[in-house]
Structure formats: C-alpha cells, structure tokens
C-alpha positions as CSV (number, residue, x, y, z in Angstrom):
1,X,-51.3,-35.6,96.3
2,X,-54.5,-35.9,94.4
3,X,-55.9,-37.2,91.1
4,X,-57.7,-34.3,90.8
5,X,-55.0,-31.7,91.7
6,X,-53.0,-33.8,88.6
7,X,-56.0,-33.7,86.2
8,X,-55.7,-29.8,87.1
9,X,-52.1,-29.8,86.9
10,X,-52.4,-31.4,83.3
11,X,-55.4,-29.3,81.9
12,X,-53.6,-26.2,82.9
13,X,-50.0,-27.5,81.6
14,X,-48.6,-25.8,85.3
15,X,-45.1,-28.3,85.1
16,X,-42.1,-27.6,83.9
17,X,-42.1,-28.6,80.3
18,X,-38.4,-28.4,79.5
19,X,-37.0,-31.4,78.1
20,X,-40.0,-33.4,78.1
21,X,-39.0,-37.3,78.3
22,X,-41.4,-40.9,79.4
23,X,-39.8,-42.8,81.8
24,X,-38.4,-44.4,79.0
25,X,-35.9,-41.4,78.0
26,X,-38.0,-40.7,74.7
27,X,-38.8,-37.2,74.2
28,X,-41.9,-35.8,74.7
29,X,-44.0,-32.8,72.6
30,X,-47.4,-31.6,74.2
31,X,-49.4,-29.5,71.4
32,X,-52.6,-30.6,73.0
33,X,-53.9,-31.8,76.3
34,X,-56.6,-33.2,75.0
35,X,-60.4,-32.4,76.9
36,X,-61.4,-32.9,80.3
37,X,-63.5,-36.4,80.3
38,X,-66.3,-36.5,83.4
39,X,-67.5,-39.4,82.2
40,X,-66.5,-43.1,82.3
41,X,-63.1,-43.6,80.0
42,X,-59.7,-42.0,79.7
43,X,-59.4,-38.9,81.5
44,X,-58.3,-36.5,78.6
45,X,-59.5,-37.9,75.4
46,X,-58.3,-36.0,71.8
47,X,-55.0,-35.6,73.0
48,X,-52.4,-34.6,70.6
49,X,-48.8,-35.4,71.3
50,X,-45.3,-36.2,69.8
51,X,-43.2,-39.1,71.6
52,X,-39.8,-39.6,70.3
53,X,-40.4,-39.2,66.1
54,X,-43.8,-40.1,65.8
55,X,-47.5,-38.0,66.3
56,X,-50.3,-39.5,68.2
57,X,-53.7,-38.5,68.7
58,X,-55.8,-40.4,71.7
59,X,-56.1,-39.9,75.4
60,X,-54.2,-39.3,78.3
61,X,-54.6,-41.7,81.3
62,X,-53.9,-39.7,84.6
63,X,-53.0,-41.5,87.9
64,X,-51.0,-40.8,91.3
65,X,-49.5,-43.9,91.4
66,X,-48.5,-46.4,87.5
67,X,-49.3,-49.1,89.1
68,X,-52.8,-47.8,89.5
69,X,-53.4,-48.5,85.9
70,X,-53.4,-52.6,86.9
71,X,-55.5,-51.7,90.1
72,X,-57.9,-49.7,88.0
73,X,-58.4,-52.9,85.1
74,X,-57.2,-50.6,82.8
75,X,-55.3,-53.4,81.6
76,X,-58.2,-55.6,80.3
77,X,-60.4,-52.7,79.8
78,X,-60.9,-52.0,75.6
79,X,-61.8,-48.7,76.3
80,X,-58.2,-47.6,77.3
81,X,-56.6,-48.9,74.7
82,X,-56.8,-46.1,72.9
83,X,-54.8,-44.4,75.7
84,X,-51.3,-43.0,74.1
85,X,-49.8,-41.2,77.2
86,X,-50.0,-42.2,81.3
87,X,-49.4,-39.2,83.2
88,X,-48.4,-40.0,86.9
89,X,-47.1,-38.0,90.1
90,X,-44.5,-41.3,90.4
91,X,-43.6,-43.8,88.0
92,X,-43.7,-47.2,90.6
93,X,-44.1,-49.8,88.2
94,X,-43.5,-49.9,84.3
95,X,-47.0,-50.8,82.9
96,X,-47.9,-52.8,79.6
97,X,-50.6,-52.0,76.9
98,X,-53.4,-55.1,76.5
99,X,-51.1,-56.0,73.7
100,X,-48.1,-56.5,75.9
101,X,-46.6,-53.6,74.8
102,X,-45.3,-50.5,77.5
103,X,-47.4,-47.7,78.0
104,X,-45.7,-44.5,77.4
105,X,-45.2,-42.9,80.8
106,X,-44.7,-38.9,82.4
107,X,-43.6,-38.8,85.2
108,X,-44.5,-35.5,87.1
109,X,-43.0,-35.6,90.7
110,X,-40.5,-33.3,90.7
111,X,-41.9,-30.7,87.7
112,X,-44.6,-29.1,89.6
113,X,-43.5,-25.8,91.4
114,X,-43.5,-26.4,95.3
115,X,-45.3,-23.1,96.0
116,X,-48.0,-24.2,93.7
117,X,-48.7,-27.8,95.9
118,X,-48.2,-25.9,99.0
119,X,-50.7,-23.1,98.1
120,X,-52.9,-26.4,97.2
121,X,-52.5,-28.3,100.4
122,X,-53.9,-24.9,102.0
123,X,-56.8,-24.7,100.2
124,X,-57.8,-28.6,101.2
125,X,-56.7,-28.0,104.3
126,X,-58.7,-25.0,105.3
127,X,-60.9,-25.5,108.4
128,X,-62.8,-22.2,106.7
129,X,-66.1,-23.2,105.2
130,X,-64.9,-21.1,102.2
131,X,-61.8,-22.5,102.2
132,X,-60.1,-19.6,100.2
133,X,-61.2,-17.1,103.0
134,X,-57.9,-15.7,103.6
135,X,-56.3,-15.4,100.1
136,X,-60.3,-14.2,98.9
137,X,-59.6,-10.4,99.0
138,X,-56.7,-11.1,96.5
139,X,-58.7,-11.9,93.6
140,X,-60.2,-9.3,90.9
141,X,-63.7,-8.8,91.1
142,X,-64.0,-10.1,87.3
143,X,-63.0,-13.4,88.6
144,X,-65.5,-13.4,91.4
145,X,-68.1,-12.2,89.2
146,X,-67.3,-15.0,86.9
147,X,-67.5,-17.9,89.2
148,X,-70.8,-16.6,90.5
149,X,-72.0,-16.9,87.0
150,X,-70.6,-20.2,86.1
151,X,-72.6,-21.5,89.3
152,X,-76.1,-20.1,89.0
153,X,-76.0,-21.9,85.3
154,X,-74.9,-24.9,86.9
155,X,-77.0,-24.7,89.7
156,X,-80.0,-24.0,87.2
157,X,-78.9,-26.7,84.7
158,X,-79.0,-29.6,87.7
159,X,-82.4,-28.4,88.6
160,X,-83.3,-28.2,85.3
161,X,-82.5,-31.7,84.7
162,X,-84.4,-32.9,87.8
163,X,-87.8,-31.6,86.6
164,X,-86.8,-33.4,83.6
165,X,-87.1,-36.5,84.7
166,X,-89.8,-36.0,87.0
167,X,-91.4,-35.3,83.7
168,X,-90.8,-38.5,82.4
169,X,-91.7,-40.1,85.4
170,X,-94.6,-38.3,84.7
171,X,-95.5,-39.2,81.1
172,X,-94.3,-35.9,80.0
173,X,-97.2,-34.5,81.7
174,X,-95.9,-30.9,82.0
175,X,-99.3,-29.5,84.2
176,X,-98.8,-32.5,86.9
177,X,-94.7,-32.3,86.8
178,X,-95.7,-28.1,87.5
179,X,-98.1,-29.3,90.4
180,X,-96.0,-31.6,91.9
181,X,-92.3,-28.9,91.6
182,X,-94.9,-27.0,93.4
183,X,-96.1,-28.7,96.2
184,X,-92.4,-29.7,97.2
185,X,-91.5,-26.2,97.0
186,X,-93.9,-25.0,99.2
187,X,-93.1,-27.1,101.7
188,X,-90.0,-25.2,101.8
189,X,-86.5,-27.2,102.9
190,X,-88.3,-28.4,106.4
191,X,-91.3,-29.8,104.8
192,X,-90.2,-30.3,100.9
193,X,-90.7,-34.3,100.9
194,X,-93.6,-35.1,102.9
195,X,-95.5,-32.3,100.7
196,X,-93.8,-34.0,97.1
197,X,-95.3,-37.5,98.6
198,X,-98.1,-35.9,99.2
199,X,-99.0,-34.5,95.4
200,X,-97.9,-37.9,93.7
201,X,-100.5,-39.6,95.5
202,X,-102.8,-37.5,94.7
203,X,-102.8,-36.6,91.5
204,X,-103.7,-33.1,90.1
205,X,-106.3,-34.1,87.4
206,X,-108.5,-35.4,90.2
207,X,-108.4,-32.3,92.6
208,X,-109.2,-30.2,89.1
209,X,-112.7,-32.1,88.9
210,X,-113.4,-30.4,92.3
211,X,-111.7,-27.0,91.5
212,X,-114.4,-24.8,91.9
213,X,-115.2,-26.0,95.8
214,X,-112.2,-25.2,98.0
215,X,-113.3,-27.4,100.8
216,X,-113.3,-30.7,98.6
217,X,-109.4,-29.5,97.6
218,X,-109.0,-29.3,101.6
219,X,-110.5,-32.2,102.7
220,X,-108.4,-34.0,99.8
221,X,-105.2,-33.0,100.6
222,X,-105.5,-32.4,104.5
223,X,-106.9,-35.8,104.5
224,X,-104.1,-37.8,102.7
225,X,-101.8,-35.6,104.3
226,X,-102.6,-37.8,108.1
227,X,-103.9,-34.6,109.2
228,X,-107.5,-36.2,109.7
229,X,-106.4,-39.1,111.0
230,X,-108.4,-39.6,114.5
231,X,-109.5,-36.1,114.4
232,X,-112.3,-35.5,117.1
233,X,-114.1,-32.7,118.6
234,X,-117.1,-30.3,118.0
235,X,-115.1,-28.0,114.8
236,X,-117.7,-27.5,112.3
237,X,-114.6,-27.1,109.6
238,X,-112.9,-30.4,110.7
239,X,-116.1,-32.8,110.5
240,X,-116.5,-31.5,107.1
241,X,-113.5,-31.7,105.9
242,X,-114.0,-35.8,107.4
243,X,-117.2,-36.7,105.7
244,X,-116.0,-34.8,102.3
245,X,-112.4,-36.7,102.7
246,X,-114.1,-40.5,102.9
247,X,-116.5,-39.3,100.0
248,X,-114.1,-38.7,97.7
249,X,-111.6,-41.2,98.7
250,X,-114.4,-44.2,98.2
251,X,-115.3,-42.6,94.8
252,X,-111.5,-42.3,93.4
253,X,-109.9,-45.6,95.5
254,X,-106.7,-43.1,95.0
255,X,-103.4,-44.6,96.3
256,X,-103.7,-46.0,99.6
257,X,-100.2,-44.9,100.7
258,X,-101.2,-41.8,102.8
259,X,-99.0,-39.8,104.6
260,X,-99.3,-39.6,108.5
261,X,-99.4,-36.6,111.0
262,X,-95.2,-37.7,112.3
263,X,-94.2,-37.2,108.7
264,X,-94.7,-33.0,108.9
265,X,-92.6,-31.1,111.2
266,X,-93.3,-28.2,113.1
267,X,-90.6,-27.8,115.3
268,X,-88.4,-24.6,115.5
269,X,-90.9,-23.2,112.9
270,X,-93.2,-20.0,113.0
271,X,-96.5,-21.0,113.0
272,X,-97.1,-18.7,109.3
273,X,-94.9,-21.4,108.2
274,X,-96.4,-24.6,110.0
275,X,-96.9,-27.0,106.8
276,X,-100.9,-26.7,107.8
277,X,-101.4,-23.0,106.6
278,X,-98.7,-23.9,103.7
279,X,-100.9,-26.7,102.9
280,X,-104.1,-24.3,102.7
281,X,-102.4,-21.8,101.0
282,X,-101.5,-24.6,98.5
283,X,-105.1,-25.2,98.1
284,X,-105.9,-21.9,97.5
285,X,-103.6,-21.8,94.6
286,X,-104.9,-24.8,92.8
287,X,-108.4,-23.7,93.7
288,X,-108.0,-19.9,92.2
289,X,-105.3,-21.0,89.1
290,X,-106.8,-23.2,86.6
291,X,-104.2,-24.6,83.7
292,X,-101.3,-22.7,86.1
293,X,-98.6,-24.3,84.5
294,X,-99.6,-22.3,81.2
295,X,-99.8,-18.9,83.8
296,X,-96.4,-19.7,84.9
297,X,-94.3,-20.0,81.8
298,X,-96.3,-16.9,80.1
299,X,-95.2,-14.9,82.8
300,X,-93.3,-11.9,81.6
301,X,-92.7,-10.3,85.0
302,X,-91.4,-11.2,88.4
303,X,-94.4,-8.8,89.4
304,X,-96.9,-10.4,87.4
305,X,-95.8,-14.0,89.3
306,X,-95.8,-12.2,92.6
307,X,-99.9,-11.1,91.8
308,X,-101.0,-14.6,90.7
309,X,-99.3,-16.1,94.4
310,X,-100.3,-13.4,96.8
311,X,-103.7,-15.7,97.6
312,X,-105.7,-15.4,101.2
313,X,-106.1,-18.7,102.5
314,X,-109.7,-19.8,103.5
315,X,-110.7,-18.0,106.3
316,X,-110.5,-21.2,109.2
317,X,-106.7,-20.7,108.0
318,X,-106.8,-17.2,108.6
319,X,-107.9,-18.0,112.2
320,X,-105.7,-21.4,112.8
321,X,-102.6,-22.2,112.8
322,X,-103.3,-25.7,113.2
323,X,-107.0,-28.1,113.5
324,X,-108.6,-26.1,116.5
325,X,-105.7,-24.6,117.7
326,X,-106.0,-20.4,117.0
327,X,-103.5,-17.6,117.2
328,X,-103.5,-14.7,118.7
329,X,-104.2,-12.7,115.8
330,X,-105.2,-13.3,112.5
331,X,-102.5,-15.8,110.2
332,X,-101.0,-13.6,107.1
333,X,-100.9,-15.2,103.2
334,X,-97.6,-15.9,102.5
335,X,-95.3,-13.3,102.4
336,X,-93.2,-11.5,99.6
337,X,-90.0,-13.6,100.8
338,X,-91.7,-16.5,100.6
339,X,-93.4,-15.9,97.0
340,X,-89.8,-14.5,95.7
341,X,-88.4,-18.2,97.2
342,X,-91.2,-20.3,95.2
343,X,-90.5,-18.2,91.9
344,X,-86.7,-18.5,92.1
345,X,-86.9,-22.6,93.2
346,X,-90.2,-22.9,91.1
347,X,-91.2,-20.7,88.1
348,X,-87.4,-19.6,87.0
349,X,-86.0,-23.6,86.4
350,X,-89.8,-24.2,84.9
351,X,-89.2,-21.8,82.6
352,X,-85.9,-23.3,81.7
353,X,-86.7,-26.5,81.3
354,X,-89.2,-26.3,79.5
355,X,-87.6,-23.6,76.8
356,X,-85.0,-26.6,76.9
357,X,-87.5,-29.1,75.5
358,X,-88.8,-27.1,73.1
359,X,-85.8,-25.2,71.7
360,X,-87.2,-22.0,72.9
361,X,-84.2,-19.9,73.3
362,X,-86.2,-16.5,74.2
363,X,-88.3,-18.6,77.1
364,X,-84.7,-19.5,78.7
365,X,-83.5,-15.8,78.4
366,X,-86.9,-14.4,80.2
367,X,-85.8,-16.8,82.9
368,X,-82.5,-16.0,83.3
369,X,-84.5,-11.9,83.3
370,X,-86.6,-12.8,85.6
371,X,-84.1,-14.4,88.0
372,X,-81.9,-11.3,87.7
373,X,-85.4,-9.3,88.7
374,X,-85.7,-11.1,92.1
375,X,-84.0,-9.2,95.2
376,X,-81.0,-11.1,96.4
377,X,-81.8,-14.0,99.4
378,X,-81.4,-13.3,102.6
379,X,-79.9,-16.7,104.5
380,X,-76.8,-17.5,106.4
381,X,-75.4,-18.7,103.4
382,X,-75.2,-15.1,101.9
383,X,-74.7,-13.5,105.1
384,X,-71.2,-15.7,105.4
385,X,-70.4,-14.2,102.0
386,X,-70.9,-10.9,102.8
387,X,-68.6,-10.8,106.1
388,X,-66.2,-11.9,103.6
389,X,-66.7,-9.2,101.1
390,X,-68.6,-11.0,98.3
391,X,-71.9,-8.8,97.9
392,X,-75.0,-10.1,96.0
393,X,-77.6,-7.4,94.7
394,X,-80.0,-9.8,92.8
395,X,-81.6,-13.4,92.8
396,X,-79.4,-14.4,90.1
397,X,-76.2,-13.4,92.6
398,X,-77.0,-15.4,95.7
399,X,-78.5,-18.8,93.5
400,X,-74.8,-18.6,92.4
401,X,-73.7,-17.8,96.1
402,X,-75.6,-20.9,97.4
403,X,-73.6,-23.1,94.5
404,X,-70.6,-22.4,95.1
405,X,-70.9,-23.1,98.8
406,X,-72.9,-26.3,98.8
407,X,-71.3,-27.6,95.7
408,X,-67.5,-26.1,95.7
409,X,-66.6,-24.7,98.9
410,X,-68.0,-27.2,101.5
411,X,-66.6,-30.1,99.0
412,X,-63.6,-28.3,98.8
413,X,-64.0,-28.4,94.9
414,X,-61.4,-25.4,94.8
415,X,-59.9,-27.1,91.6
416,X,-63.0,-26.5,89.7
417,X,-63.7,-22.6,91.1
418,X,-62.5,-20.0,88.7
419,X,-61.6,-18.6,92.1
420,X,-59.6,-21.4,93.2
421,X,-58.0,-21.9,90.2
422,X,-56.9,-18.3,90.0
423,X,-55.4,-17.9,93.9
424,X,-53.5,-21.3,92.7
425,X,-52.4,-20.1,89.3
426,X,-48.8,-20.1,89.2
C-alpha cells in the first residue's frame, strides 16, 4: 500500500461508501472530498463532510498508517489543525487533536475492491518501461489523446517556468535569457551545460559590440570555450583567433572562470555534431541576427524560424570538424532536424513565456500553432511508443510522448496518467 494510491483512492471516492462510520462508530456523510493539495499542508483542503449530526468544512489528512500523524508532527503542527477527517488504510493508534481532543478517523482497509489494488500492484510492479504495456491496447483513443495533451502543457509549463527564472537571474533581461536558452540548446543533450556556462560568462551585450566581424565572435567564444588553450601550429585561422581572443579579453577583464577543452564531449558523436561546428554555427547566428530575441517571438511560421536558422558556418568550419583537423568532404549547416529540435526546445517555450509575462494570450496560442506545425521527433523514445501502438503525427504529439515517459511512466506515476487512472478505474 501507498499514500499515493489512497490520495487516489480518496479523490476518486473508489471505496465502498455504505454505512460510512470513524473508528469511533459515528456516521460518516462525504458530499465533498475536498481538492487535491501539492503543496505543504493537509492533503485535501475544502473538504465538506457530515460526522454523526454535525457539518464540517476543512481538510482531510491522508495516511497509510494513524499513527503516522504523530510521526509526521502533525500533532504540534498549527497548520493541521484545521484537519476535520484522517483517512487511513489501518487505524493503529487512536490519535488526538493539538487540543487533546480525538481526531475523527476512516478507516479504509477492507472498503477498497481487491481487483482494484491488484490491478494497482501490476502497474508498480511492471518491469515494462511503460508500465501499462499490456493493458494499453484496452484504452479508447480519447483517453490516449488526452493524456498526451495534459503532458505537452505540463511539459511546456515546467520549461516555461525555467526560463523564467533564468530571467530573473538575469535582471529580466529577455535578449540575454534568449541568448543564453540558446546556446544550451544548441549544445543539444550531450553538450547542453558546458555551452549554458559558456554564454553566462560571456555575456551577449559584449559579443553585440563586435557583431559585425565574425572572427572577433569566434575568437570570443572558441577562446573561453578552452578550445585555444595551448593551441600551436602554422593555421592561419587558429593564430588569429589567439591574438583577437587576448585582445578582447584584456580590454573587457570578462569572468575569469573559462571553460576547458575536457568539459566538451565528442565521443559517440558525428562530427556535424561535434560541439566545435555547433559552436561556429552559434556564431554565425549571433553574427547574422541582430535583436533575435525580437525575430523569435514575431515569428508567425515554423517556416519563417526554419529561414532565419538555416545559416553556413564560416568557411574554416565548412572545412573542419575540429582546429586543423579536416573531413573528408565539406561539413553541412545544421540540418532541418536539428533546426526543428532548437525551435521546439527554444522558440516554442520562448514564446510562452513570454505571452505569460505579458498576458498575451494570442502569443501563447501561436506557440501552441507552431508546435503542432513541427513534424513529430524521431528518438527511441517515440519509436518505443510506436511498437506499442501510440502514433504521433506532430511536434506537439511526441513533446507529450517524451512527458509521459520521463515524467509518468519511468516514475511509475500511473496514478496521475489519465491512462493509468482509467485501466485502474473500477
């Protein structure tokens, strides 16, 4: 048994309500469960309920154990004495109000249908990393369709709240919370941190006062990066890229915290997607896009944002896919799958953060567009889903795809899946 399989047990009323009593004999009238409490506090505040004669309104306290109450503090805790109902699987201990007076107590072993706790010790159970693999084909596609929906807004809203406070972190600087979202995002999953480090220690108002020369953006960013660290040889590029790095580090006495060359990895990656030619084509983008953060959020089209990110990187990058190290053929800009990744991880949550902030409701619904625009992922994630019958046709599908495995499946979270909660719906 679980707290959270009672707190579902109790939002969902699935017990046998005949002949409601406490564990006192009084009897017991549900007319309202009261609301589901994430936060610190009772579980179920605004609870209405009927014990014996009299009507109470407060909220329910849900444990597996009563004498978890005492183990919990409730008992010297002001914020639960508002409590008017303890709802437990078994009733060990009687337990008194900070008053001294006994806590009205349900006890629920016994009420729940076996079938219903046996089909939930399944689901937990499941060595499947979708745990509800085998009982999936039984639910209507409505249901499906409305979990995957519940999950791209969540997943949207957490990312939403992230470049929220990076904004404040960045005095509500909207143009350097764009540039560093950005530069994290380009560095993909293998490389997202070393490239965020990288853009908050060097700061985007300074590489706009060199804008219109590319190799001063270079030299910047390659530099801090640990890329030029004890870089020899006769490469025109590469010396410089030295001399114009130590120029404009002396003149701006940025951070000293610079990254080094073990912080990037390159294993197991293609060399188009070595963090180098990322890094260039970064620079390319902040060299071509002036005030891109305004470009970004104006967008109206996934095929407008697809233009402005299909960039050629300066032609040593074209050559190399690392310093003096050249491939066999010529390196391509960064392809479509790679542009559709930045604008679903990037642009899309932009967009809806900052319609957030600003109350622009027709801002968030371009996003939401916009993300239904973008051709569905292609990842072993969504590949999984597909063997088991869940197709994805847009963006907007497989975001909610990815959510409900990382953040519901894989935590076995089937409790709070519309499709958990309907194979487990008595």
């Amino acid at each position: 048994m679980s707290e959270s399989f009672l707190h579902y047990i109790w939002q969902c009323q699935y017990f046998a309500r005949t002949d409601l009593r406490t564990t006192n004999g009084d009897a017991l009238t549900i007319f309202h469960p009261g609301v589901r409490n994430t936060h610190a506090g009772p579980d179920f505040p605004q609870a209405r309920l009927q014990i014996d004669t009299m009507e109470w309104v407060g909220s329910v306290e849900i444990h597996i154990l009563a004498s978890q109450w005492v183990d919990h503090r409730h008992d010297t805790d002001p914020a639960y004495d508002n409590v008017v109902l303890h709802v437990v699987w078994k009733n060990d201990r009687p337990v008194l109000r900070s008053d001294g007076s006994v806590m009205p107590t349900l006890e629920l072993y016994g009420r729940i249908d076996e079938t219903l706790i046996a089909n939930y010790k399944i689901l937990v159970n499941s060595p499947w990393l979708i745990p509800c693999v085998e009982q999936f084909v039984q639910v209507p596609p409505i249901i499906k369709v409305d979990m995957i929906e519940k999950a791209t807004s969540i997943r949207l809203e957490r990312k939403t709240q992230t470049i929220l406070e990076m904004l404040k972190s960045n005095n509500h600087d909207w143009e350097e919370t764009c540039y560093q979202l950005l530069a994290r995002n380009f560095g993909f999953r293998v490389n997202a941190e070393p490239f965020l480090m990288l853009a908050r220690t060097v700061p985007l108002k300074i590489l706009l006062k060199h804008a219109d020369k590319l190799l001063q953006i270079e030299a910047f960013l390659f530099g801090h990066a640990g890329f030029l660290d004890d870089m020899k040889g006769n490469d025109d590029y590469v010396n410089r890229l030295i001399r114009e790095y130590e120029l404009l580090f002396n003149k701006y006495k940025v951070s000293r915290a610079r990254l080094s060359k073990a912080q990037w990895r390159f294993l197991r990656l293609r060399p188009a997607n070595f963090p180098t030619i990322r890094l260039a084509q970064f620079c390319v983008l902040i060299h071509t896009h002036r005030q891109l953060f305004s470009k970004l959020i104006t967008a109206t089209s996934a095929n407008q944002l697809v233009e402005l990110f299909s960039l050629q990187q300066s032609p040593y990058w074209k050559e190399h896919y690392h310093f003096m190290k050249k491939g066999k053929g010529e390196m391509p800009s960064m392809g479509l799958e790679s542009i559709y990744m930045i604008i679903i991880n990037t642009v899309v949550p932009l967009m809806v953060a900052y319609g957030k902030q600003r109350d622009d409701q027709e801002m968030i619904d371009r996003a939401f567009m916009m993300l239904q625009e973008m051709p569905v992922e292609s990842n072993t994630i969504i590949r999984q889903w597909r063997k088991f019958g869940m197709s994805a046709v847009t963006g907007f599908d497989s975001q909610g795809l990815i959510e409900m495995h990382d953040h519901f499946c894989v935590k076995h979270r089937c409790l709070d899946c519309s499709i958990g909660a309907y194979i487990l719906k008595p």
